[in-house]
C-alpha positions in Angstrom: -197.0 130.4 -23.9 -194.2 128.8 -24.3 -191.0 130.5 -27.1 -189.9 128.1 -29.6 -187.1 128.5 -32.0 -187.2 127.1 -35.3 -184.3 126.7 -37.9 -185.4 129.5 -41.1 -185.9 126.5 -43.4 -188.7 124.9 -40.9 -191.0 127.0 -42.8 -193.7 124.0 -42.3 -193.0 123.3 -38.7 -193.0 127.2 -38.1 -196.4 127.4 -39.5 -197.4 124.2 -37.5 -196.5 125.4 -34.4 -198.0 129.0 -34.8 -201.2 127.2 -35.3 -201.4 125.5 -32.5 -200.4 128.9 -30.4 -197.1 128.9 -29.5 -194.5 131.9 -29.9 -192.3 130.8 -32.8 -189.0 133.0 -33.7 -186.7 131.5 -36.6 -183.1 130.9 -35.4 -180.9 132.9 -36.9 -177.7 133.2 -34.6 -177.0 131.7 -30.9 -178.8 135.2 -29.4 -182.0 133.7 -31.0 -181.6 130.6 -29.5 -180.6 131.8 -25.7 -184.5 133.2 -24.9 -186.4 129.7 -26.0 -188.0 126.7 -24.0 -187.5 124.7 -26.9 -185.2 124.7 -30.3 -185.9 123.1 -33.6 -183.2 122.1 -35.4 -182.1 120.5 -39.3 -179.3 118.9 -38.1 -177.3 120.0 -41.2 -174.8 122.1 -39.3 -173.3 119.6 -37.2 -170.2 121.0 -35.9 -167.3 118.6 -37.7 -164.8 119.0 -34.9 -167.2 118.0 -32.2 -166.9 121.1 -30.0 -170.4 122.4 -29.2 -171.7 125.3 -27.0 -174.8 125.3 -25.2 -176.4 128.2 -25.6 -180.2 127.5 -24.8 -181.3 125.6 -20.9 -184.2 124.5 -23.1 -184.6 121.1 -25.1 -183.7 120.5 -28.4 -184.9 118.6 -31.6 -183.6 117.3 -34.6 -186.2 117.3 -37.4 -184.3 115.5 -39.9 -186.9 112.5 -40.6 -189.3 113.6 -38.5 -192.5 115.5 -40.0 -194.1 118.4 -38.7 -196.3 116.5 -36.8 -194.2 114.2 -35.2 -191.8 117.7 -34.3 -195.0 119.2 -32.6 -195.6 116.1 -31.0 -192.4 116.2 -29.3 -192.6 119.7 -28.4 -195.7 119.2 -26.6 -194.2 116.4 -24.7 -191.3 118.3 -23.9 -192.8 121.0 -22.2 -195.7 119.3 -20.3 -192.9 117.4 -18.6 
């Protein structure tokens, strides 16, 4: 099964996601990140001098304004691609 990592304050797409089976660890430094098919993200720490690092080969997503259903939705047709 696929590993997904989820943002700590994701609590409800966490619990979503372990549900429907997958392996969910919460993001808590880039090391988290580096080991998952797929990250959930907030958004909220948008890097303000637009340097980023990729530190994951697998897709990301931004929850804000998506529910949990609509994050799962996108997970699913992420990884069945």
């Amino acid at each position: 099964m696929p590993r997904i990592g989820v943002e700590q304050s994701l609590t409800n797409v966490e619990e979503a996601l372990k549900s429907m089976g997958y392996d969910v660890v919460q993001i808590r430094s880039e090391e988290d990140a580096k080991s998952c098919d797929c990250c959930i993200v907030t958004g909220q720490d948008n890097n303000i001098m637009g340097i980023s690092n990729t530190v994951t080969e697998g897709s990301v997503i931004e929850a804000s304004g998506l529910s949990a259903e609509e994050i799962c939705q996108q997970v699913q047709h992420r990884l069945n691609q």
